[in-house]
DSSP file (Angstrom, degrees, kcal/mol; ACC not computed):
  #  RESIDUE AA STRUCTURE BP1 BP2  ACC     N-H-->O    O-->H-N    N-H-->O    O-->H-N    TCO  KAPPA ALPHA  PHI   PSI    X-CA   Y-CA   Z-CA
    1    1 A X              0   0    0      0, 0.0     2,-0.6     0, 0.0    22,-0.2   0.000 360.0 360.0 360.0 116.2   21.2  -18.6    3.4
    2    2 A X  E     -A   22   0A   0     20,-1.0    20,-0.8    81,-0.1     2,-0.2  -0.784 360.0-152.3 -40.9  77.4   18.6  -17.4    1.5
    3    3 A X  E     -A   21   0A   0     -2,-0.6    86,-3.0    79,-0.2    18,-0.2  -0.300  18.2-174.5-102.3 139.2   16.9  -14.3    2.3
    4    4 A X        -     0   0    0     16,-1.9     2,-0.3    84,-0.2    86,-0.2  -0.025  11.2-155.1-103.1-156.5   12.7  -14.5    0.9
    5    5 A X        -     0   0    0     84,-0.3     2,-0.4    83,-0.2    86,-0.2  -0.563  18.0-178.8  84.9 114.3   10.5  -11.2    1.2
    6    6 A X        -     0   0    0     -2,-0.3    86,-0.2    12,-0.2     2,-0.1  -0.961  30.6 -99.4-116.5 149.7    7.0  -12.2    1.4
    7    7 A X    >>  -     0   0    0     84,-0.7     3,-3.9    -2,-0.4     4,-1.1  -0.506  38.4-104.1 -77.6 161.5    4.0   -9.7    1.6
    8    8 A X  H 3> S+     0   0    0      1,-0.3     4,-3.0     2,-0.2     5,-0.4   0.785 114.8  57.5 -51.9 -47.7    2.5   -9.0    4.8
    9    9 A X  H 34 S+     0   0    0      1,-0.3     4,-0.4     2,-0.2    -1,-0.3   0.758 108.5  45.6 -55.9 -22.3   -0.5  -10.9    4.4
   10   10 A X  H X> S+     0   0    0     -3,-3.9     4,-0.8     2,-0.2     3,-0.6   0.878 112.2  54.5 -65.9 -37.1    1.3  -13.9    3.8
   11   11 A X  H ><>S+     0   0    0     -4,-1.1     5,-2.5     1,-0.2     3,-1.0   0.966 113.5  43.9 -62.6 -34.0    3.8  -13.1    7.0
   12   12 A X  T 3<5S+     0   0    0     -4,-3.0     3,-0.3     1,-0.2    -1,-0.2   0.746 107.9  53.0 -80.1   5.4    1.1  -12.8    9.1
   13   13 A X  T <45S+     0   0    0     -3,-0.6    -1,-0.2    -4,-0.4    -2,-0.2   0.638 124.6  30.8 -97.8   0.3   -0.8  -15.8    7.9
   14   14 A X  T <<5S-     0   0    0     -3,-1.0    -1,-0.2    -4,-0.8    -2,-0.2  -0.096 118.4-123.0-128.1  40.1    2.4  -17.9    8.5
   15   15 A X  T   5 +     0   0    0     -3,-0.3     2,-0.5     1,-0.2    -3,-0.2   0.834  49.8 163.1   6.2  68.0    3.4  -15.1   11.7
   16   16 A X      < -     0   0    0     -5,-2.5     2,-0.4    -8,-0.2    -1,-0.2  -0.853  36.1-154.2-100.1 134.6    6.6  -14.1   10.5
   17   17 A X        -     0   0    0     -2,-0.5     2,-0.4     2,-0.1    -2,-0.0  -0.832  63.8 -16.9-109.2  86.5    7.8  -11.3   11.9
   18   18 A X  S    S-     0   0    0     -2,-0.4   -12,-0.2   -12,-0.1     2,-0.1  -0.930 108.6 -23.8 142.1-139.8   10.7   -9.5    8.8
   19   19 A X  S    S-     0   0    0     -2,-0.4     2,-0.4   -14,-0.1    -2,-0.1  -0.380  71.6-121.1 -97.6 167.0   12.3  -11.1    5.8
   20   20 A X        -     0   0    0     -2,-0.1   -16,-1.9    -4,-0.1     2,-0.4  -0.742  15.5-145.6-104.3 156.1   12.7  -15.5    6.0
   21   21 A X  E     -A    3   0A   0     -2,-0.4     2,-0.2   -18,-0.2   -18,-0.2  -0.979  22.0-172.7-115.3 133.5   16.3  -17.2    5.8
   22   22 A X  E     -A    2   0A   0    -20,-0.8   -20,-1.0    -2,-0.4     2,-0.3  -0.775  23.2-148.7-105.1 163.2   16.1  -20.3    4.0
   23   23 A X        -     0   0    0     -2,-0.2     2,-0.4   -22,-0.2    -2,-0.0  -0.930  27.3-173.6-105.3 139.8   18.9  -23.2    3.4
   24   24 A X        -     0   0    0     -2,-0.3     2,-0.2     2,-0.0     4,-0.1  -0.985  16.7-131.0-148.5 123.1   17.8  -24.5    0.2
   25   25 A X        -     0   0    0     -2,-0.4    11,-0.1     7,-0.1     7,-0.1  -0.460  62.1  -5.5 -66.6 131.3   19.7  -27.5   -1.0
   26   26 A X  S    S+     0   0    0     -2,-0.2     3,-0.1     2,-0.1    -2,-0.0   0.065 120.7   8.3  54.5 163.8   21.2  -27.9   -4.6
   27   27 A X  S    S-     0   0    0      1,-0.1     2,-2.3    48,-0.0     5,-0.4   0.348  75.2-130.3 -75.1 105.7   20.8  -25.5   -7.2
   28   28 A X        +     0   0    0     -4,-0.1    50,-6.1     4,-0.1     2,-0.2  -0.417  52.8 144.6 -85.2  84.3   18.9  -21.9   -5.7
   29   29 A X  B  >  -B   77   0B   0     -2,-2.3     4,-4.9    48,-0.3     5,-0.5  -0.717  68.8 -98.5-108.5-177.6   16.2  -21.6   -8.4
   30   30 A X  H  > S+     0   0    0     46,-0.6     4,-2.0    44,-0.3     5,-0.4   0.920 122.2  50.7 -79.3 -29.6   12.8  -20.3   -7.8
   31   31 A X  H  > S+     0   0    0     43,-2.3     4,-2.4    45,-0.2     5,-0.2   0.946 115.2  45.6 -56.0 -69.0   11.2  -24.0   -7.6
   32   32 A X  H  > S+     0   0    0     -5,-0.4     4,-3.5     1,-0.3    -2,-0.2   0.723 115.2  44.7 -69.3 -41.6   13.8  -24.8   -5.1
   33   33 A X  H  X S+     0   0    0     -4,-4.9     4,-2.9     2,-0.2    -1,-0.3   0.933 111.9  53.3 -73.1 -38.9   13.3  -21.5   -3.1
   34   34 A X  H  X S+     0   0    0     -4,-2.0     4,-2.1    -5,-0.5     5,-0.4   0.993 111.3  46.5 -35.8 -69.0    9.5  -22.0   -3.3
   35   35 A X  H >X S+     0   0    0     -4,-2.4     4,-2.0    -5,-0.4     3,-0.7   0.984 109.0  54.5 -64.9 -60.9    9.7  -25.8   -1.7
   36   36 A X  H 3X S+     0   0    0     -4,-3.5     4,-0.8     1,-0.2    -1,-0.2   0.833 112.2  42.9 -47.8 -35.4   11.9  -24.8    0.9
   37   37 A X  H 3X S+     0   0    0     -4,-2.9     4,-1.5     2,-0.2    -2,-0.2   0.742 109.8  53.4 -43.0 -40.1    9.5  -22.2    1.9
   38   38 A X  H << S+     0   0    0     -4,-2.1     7,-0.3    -3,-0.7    -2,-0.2   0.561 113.1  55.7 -84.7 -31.0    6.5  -24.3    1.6
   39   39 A X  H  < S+     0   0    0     -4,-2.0     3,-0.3    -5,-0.4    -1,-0.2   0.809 105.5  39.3 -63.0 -48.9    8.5  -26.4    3.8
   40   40 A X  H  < S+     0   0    0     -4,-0.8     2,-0.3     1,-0.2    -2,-0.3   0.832 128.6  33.3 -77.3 -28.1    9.4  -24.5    6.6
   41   41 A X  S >< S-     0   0    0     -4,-1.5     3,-3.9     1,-0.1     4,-0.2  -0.718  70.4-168.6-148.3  78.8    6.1  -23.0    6.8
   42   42 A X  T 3  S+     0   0    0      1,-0.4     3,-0.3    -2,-0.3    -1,-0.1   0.547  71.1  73.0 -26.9 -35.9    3.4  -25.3    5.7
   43   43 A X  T 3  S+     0   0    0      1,-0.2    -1,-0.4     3,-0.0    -5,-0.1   0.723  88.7  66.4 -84.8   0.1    0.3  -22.8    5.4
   44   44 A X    X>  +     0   0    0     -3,-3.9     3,-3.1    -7,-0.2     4,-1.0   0.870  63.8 115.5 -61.9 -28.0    1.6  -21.4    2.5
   45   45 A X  T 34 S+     0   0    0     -7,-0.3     6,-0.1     1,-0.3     5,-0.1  -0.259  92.1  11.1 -21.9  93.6    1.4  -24.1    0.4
   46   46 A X  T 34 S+     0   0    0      3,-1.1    -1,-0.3    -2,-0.2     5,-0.2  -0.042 105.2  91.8  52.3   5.6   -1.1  -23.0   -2.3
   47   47 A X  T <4 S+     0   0    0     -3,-3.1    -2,-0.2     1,-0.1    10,-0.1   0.819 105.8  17.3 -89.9 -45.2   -1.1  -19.2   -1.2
   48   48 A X  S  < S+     0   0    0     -4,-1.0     9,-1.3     1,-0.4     2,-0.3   0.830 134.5  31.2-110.2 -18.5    1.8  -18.5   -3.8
   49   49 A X  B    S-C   56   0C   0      7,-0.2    -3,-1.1    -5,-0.2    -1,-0.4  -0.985  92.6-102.3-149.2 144.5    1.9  -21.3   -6.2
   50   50 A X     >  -     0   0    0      5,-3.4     4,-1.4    -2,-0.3    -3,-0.1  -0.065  43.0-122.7 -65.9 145.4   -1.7  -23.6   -7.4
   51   51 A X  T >4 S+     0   0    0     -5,-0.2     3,-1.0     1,-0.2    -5,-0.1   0.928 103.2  29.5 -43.4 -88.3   -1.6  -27.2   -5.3
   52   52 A X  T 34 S+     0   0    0      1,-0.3    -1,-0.2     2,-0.1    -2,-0.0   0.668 127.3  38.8 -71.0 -29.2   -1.6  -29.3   -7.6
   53   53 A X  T 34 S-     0   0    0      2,-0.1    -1,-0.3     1,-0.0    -2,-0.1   0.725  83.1-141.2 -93.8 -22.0    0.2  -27.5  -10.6
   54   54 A X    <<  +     0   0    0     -4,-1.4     2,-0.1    -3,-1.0    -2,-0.1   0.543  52.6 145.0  63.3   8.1    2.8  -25.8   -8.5
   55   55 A X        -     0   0    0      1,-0.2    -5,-3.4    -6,-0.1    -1,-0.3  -0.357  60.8 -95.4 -61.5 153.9    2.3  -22.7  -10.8
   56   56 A X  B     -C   49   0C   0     -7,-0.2     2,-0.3    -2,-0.1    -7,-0.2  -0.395  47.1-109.1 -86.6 165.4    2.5  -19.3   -9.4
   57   57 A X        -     0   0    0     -9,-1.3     3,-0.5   -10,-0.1    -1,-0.1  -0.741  30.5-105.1 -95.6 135.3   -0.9  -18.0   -8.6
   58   58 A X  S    S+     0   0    0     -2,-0.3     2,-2.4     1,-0.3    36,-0.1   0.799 117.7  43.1 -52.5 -59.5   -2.4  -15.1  -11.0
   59   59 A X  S    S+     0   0    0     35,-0.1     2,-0.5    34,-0.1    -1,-0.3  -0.124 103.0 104.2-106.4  40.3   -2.0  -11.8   -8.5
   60   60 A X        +     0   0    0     -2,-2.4     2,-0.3    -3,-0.5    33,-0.2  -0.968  46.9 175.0-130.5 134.0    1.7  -13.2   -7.6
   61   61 A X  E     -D   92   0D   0     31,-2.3    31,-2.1    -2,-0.5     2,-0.6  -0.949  18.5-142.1-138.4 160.4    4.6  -12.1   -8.8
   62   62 A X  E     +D   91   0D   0     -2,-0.3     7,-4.2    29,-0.2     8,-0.8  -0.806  17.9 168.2-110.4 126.3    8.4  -12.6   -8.4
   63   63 A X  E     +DE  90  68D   0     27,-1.2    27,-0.8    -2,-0.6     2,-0.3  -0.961   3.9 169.1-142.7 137.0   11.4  -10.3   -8.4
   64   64 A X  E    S+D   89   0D   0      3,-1.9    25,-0.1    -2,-0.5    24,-0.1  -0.971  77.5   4.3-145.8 144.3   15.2  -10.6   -7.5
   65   65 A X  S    S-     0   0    0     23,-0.6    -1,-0.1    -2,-0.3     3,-0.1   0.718 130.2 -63.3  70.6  -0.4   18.0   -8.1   -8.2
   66   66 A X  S    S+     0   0    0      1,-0.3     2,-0.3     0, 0.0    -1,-0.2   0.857 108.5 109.3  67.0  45.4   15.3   -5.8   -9.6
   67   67 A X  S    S-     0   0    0      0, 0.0    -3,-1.9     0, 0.0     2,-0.6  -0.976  72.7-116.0-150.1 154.4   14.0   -7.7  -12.5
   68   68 A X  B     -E   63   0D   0     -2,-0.3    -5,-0.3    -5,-0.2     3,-0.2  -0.766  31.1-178.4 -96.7 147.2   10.7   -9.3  -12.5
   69   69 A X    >   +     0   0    0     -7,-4.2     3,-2.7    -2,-0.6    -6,-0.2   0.539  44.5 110.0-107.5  -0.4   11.0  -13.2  -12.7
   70   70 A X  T 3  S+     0   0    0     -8,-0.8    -1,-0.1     1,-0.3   -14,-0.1   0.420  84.7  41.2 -70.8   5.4    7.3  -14.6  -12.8
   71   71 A X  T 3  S+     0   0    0     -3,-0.2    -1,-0.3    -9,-0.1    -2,-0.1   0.357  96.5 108.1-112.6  -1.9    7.2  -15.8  -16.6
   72   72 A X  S <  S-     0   0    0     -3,-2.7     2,-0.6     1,-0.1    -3,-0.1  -0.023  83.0 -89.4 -54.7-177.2   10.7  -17.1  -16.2
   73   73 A X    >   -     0   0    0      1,-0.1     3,-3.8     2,-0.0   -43,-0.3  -0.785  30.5-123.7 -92.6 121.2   11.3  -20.8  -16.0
   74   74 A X  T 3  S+     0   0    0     -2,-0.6   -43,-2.3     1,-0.3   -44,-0.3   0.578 103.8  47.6  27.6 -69.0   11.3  -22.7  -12.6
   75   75 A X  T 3  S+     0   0    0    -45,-0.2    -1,-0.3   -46,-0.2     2,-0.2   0.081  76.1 119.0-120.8   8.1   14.6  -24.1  -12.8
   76   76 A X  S <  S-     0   0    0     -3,-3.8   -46,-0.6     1,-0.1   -45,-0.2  -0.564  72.8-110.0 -58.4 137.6   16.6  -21.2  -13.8
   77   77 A X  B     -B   29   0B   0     -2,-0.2   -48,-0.3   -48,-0.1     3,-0.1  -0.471  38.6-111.3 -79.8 135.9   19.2  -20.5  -11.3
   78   78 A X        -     0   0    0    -50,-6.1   -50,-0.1     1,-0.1    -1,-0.1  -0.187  44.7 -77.7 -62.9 173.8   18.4  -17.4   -9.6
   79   79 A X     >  -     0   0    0      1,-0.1     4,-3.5    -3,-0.0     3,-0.2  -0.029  53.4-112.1 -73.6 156.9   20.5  -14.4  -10.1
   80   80 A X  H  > S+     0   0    0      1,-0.2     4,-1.0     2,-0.1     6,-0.2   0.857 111.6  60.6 -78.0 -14.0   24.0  -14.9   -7.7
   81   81 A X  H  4>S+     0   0    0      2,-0.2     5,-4.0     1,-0.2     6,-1.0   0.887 102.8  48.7 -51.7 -38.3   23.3  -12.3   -5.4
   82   82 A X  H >45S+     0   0    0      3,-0.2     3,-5.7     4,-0.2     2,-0.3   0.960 112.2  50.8 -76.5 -58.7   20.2  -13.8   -4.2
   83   83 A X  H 3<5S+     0   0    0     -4,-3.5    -1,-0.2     1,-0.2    -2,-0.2   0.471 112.7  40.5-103.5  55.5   21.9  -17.1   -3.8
   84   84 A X  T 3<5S-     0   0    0     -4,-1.0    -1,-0.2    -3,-0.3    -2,-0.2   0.284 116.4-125.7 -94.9 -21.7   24.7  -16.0   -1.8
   85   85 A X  T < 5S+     0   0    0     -3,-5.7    -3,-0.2     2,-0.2     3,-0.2   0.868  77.3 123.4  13.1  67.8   21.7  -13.6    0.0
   86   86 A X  S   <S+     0   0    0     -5,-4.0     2,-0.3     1,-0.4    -4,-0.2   0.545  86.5  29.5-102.8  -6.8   23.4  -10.3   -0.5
   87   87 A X  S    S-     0   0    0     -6,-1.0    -1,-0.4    -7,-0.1    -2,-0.2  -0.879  91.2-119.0-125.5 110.8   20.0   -9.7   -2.2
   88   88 A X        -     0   0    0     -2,-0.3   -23,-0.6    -3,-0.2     2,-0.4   0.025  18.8-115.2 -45.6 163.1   16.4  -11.2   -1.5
   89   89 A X  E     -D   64   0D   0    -86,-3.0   -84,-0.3   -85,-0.1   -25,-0.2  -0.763  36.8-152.9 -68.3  56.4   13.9  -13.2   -3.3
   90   90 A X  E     -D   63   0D   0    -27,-0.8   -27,-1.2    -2,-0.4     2,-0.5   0.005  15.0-175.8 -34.8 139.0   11.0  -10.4   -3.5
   91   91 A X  E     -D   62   0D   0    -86,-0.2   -84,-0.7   -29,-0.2     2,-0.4  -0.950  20.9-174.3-141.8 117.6    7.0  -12.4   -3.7
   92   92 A X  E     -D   61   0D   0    -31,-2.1   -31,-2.3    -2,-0.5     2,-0.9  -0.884  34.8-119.3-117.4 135.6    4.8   -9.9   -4.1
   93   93 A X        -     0   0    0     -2,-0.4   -33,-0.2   -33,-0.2   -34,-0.1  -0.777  34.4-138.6 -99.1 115.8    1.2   -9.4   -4.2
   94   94 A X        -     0   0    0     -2,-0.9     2,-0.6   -35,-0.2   -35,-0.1   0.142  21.0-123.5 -38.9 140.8    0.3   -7.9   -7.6
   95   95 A X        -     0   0    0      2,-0.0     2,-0.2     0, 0.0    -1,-0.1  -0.976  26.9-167.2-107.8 122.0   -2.4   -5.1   -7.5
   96   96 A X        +     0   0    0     -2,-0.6     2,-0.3   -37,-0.0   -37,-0.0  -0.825  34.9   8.6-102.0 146.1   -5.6   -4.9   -9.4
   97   97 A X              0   0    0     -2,-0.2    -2,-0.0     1,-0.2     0, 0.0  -0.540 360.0 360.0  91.8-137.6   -8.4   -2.8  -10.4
   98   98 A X              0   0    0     -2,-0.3    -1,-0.2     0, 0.0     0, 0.0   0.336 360.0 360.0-119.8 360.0   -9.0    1.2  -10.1
């Protein structure tokens, strides 16, 4: 199982109440964890990554283990802690301005 961290405006816009458990089939990178999200819970679909490009969305960013992951590649396998979930996927909304 897969454990996700989302920020709040996204739990409440898909009304999750914590952290998500995913099963995410084959190889637990951040594409994989993304589409299994996007899956169980359909309104996110463009919230954290562009339709059409499936790129993460500017003021999102990604962290596991403590490391930030949002300019890695895709299809790197996440760290094993996460996919074991003795550690979450962090998705975070980035802060701007003054």
């Amino acid at each position: 199982m897969i454990r996700v961290v989302l920020p709040s405006h996204l739990r409440r816009l898909a009304s999750i109440d914590g952290e998500v458990k995913l099963e995410v089939a084959g190889a637990v990178t951040q594409r994989s964890v993304l589409d299994a999200l996007e899956a169980a819970y359909p309104m996110l679909r463009g919230t954290i990554r562009d339709h059409d490009t499936k790129r993460r969305r500017a003021f999102m960013r990604f962290f596991a283990c403590e490391e930030d992951l949002s300019h890695e590649d895709m299809d790197a396998p996440l760290p094993d802690r996460v996919a074991t979930g003795a550690e979450p996927y962090l998705i975070v909304g980035a802060m701007a301005g003054g």
